[in-house]
N, C-alpha and C positions, 0 to 999 in steps of 0.2 A: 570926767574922772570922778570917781564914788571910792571915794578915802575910809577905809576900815579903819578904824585907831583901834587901841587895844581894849578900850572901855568901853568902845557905842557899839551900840546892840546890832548884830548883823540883821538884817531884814533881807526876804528872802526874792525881794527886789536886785539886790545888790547881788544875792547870790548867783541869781540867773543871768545877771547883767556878765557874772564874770566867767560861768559856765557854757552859753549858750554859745560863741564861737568853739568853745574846747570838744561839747557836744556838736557841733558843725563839721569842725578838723576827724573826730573817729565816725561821723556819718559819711561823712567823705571820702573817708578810706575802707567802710565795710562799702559800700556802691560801687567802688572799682570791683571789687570779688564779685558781686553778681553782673555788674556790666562784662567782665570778660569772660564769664560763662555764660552770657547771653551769645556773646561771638563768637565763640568756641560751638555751643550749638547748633550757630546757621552756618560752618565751614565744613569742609570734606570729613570725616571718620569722627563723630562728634562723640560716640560713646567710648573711642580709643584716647581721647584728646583730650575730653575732658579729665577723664582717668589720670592720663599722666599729667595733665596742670593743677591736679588736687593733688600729688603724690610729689612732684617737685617743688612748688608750694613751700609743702608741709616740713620737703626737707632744709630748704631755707630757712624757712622761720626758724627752724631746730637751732641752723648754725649762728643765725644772729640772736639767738635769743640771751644770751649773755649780757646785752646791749642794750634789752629793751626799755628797763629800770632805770636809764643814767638819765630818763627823764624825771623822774619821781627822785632820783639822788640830789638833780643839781637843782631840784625846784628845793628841796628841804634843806640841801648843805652849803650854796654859795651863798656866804653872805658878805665876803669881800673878796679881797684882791688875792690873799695869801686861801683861801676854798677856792677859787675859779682853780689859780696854778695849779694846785695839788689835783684836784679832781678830773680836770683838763687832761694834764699829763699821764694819771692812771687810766683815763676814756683811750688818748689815743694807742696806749698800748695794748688796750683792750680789742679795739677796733684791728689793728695790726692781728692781733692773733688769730680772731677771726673770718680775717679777710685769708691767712694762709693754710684755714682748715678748709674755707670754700674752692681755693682751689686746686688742692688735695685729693678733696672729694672726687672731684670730674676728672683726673686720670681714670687713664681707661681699667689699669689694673684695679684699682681701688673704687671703681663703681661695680666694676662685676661680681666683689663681694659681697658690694651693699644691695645691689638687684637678688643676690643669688638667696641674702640674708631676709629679705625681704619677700619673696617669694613671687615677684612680679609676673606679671604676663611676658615673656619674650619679647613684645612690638610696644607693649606699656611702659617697658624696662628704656627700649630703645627713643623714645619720645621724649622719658622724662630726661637723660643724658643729653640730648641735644639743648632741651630747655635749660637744663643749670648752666651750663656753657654760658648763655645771655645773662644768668645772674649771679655770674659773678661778681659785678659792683655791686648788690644789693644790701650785704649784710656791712659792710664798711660805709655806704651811704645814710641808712640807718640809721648807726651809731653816731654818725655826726652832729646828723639833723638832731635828733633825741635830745642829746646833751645839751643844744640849742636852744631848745625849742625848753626845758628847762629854763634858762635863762632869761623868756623872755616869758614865762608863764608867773615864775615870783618874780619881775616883773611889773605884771599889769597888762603885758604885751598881748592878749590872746588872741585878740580881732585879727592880728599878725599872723600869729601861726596858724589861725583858719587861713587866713590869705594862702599863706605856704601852700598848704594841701589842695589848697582849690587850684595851684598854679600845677601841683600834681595831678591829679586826675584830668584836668585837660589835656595834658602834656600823654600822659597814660590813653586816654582816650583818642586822641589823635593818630599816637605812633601806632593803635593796636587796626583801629580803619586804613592807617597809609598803609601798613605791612601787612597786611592781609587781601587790600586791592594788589599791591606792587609785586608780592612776590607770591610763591608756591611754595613758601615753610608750610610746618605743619602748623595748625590750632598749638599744642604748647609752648610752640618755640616762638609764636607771632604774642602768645599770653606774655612769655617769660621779657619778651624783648619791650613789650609796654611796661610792664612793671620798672623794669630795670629803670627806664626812660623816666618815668612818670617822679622816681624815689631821690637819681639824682637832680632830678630839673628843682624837686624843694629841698633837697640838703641842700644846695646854693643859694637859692632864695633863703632858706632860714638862718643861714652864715652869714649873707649880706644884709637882711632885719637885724639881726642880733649885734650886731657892730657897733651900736652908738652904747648899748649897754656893756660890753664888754671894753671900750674904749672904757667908758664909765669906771670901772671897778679897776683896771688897770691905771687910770690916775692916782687912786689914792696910792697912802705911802704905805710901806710895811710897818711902819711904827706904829699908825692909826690902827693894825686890823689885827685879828686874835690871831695867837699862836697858828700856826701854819699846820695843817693837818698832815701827817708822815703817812708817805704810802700803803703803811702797815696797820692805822689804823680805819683807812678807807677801805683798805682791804676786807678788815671785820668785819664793816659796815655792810661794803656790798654784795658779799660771798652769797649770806641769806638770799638776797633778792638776785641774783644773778641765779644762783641755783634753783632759786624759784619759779624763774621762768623757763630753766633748762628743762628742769622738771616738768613743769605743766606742757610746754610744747614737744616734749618727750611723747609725750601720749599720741599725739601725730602718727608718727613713727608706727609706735605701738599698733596703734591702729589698723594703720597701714598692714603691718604684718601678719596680721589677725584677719582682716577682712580679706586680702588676697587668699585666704586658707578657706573661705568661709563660703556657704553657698550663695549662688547671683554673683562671684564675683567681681567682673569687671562693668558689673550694670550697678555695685554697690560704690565702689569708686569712684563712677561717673556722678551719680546724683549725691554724693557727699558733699563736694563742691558747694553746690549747687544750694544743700539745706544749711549748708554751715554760714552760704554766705548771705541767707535769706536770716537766721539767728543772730548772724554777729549787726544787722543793721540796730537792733535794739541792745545787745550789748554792747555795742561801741556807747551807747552814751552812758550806760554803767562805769564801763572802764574810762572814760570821759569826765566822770563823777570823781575817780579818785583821786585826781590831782587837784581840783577842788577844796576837797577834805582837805587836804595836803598844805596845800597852801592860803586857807582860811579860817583853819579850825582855831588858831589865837594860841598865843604860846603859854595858856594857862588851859586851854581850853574850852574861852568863854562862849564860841561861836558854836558846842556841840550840838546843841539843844535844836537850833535853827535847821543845820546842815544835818539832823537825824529827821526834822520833818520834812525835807526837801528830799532825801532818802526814801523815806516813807512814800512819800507821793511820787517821784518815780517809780518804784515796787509796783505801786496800781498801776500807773501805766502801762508801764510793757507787759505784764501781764494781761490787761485789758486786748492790748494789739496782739499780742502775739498769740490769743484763747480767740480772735476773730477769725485771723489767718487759719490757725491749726486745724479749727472745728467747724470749721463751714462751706461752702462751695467757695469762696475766696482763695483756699488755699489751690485748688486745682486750675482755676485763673492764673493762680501764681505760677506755677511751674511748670504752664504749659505754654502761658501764651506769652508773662514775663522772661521765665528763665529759658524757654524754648526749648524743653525738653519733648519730649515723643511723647504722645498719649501713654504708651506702654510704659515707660519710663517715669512719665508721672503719676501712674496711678502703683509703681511698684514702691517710689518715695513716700507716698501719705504715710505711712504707719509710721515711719522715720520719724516723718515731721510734726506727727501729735505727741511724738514724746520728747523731742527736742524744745517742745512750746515752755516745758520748764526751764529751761535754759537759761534765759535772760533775767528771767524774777531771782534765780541763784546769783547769778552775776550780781545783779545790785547790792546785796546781801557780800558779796567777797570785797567785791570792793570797798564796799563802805570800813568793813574790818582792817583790808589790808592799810585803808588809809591812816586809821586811830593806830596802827602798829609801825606802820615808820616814820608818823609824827613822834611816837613815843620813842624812837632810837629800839625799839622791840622787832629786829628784823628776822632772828632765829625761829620762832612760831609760825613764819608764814612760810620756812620752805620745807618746815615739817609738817604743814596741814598738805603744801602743795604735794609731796611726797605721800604723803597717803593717798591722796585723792589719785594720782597717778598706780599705783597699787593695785588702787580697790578698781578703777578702769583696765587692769590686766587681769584681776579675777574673773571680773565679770564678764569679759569678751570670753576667758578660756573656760568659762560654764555656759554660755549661752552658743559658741560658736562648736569649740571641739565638741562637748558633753553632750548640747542640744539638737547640732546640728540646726540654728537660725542663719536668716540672712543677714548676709553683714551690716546691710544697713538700719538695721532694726538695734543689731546687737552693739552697735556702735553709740547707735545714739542711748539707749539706753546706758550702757557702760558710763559715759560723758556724763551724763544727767545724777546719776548713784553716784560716781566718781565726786562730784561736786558739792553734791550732801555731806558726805564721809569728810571732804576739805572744809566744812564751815563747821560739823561739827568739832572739827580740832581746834579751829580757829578761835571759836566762842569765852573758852575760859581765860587766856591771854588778850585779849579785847576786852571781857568787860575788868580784866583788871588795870587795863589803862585807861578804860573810863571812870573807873574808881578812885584810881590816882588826878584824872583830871578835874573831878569835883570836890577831892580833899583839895588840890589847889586852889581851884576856884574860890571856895569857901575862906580861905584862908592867904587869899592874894594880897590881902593890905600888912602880912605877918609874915608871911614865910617868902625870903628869895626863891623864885621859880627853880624848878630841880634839871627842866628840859629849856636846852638852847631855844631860842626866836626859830619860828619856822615860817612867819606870815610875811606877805612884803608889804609894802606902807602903802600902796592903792592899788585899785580895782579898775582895770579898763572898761 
């Protein structure tokens, strides 16, 4: 154990000691995406399947995206008995409402809209309906684990919630080999049926780690713990960040509906998949990085300085990998003999994927911001940056697809990459005013009572 107090200097020893399972749990969950689009490729109608496993997907994520933040809520907000209740209680009605829009969706009248809205292929349409069927438990699973896994992030716990994820993707990987030998589903509906598997096999696991901390916090009394947070003002709280991820996973969608219009259609769909899950391996450990921030920045601040060069040097990393992959014959190893795409198919991806290669150095960069912004209780700027960036990704598909006549997957990825620029430059000027706020405190820690609640927990796993 590696005890952070609020005085001793964080070393970037200590940092990585606390990150590097967190960075473990989202490597482990961008590798399921490319692993079941490696399987998806060596099954029957790969360029129809995989199409629809990136298109159902996409619309999951939509529907739990509400959810995805109650990790980043309950790592900064429980800090006793009377935050777990309140926030507990607003998660599961949270989770409840979204579990009855998932299965809303998959009525047959209410998908023929959303296919007809979205401009599907007729057999792409039909693929990805069968697959939402299986993921139905997906976005209430989620939400649980999330919340949890909070819990055990402030904490200390994280070596834990890597465990979790690793007990996922086995569980994921298993069910996606047994049901693809055993039966005659399609590729999306054997994807959809691993995931499902794979998400509740670690919300259970993360419910039963979490138990002795949760025991924990429900011993104490209510007299011991702050005023009890009203549903109304959690509300406030998470509206920003809920919307922020509706918002950004919004663009999905969007996506989606743009590039069915677009030229290459259903060859741009297939290898989407494919580049986003080859991208997201290096920003998972951006998005990995924010909870970090989060829960070791110091409730004055004092750990910025540490956790912005730790920042920094990730920045060069993933750029580094991800400028080897994009720009050299690596990248066509990768997607032809990794992702198992067709020659055809991969050499129609390359131009996708050298502009995708900025992708991950942005991520670093949002993250790092979104984290100083709801350490700081500043959670309204982030779902106005996300809201642009979401925008400026429907401009730029409806100049590059309708106006230009590009392929979708050229103009998609481009869209994503502009789209994310436009989001940090919003983000910039409410960021560094909470960095300004955080070294007027610093400066002035032994004089002025702190203005922001405790966000850090008392050790480090």
């Amino acid at each position: 154990m590696v005890h952070v107090g609020r005085e001793e200097k964080l070393r970037a020893r200590a940092i990585l000691g606390f990150w590097a399972p967190l960075a473990g749990t989202w490597w482990m969950m961008a590798l399921e995406g490319v692993v079941l689009s490696a399987v998806l490729a060596r099954l029957p109608d790969p360029t129809f399947n995989l199409a629809a496993y990136g298109v159902a997907f996409a619309i999951a994520i939509l529907v739990e995206s509400p959810v995805i933040l109650l990790m980043s809520a309950s790592t900064a907000m429980v800090t006793d008995r009377s935050a777990h209740e309140a926030l507990w209680r607003f998660s599961q009605g949270l989770i409840v409402v979204i579990t009855v829009l998932m299965v809303l969706l998959v009525l047959p009248p209410v998908w023929r809209g959303v296919a007809e809205a979205l401009h599907l292929d007729p057999r792409v349409a039909s693929l990805v309906h069968g697959a939402l069927w299986w993921l139905l438990p997906w976005p209430g699973a989620i939400g649980d684990r999330r919340y949890h896994q909070g819990l055990m992030i402030r904490g200390g716990r994280t070596r834990r919630v890597a465990a979790g994820t690793a007990l996922r993707v086995v569980a994921m990987l298993a069910t996606a080999l047994l049901v693809a030998a055993r039966t005659d589903l399609p590729g999306a509906s054997v994807a959809a049926i691993a995931l499902s598997s794979g998400v509740v096999t670690e919300a259970v696991a993360v419910r039963w780690m979490s138990r002795p901390l949760v025991q924990r916090l429900m011993a104490q009394s209510h007299s011991d713990c702050a005023p009890r947070p009203t549903q109304r003002e959690i509300f406030h709280f998470y509206l920003p960040l809920a919307l922020t991820s509706m918002l950004a996973l919004a663009s999905q969608p969007i996506i989606t509906f743009f590039v069915g219009r677009a030229a290459h259609a259903v060859e741009s769909l297939a290898v989407l998949p494919v580049l986003n899950g080859l991208t997201f391996l290096l920003r998972a450990l951006a998005l990995s990085y924010q909870e970090v921030v989060i829960a070791l920045l110091g409730e004055l601040g004092q750990h910025y300085r540490a956790l912005r060069r730790c920042a920094g040097a990730l920045f060069l990393f993933v750029a580094g990998v991800m400028s080897i992959v994009a720009y050299t014959p690596l990248g066509d190893l990768w997607l032809e003999r990794v992702a198992g795409l067709s020659p055809e198919l991969g050499h129609f991806a390359r131009p996708a994927l050298e502009i995708f290669a900025l992708l991950p150095m942005l991520s670093v960069l949002q993250s790092f911001f979104r984290a100083l912004l709801v350490h700081g209780r500043r959670t309204r700027p982030v779902g106005w940056a996300t809201a642009a960036e979401v925008v400026t990704i429907s401009l730029v598909l409806v100049s590059s697809i309708v106006r230009m006549g590009w392929s979708g997957a050229v103009a998609a990825a481009l869209a994503v990459v502009v789209g994310r620029m436009v989001g940090l430059l919003c983000l910039w000027p409410s960021t560094a005013a909470v960095v300004a706020h955080l070294a007027e405190l610093t400066r002035s820690r032994d004089r002025v009572r702190p203005l922001l609640p405790p966000t850090t927990g008392s050790a480090v796993d």
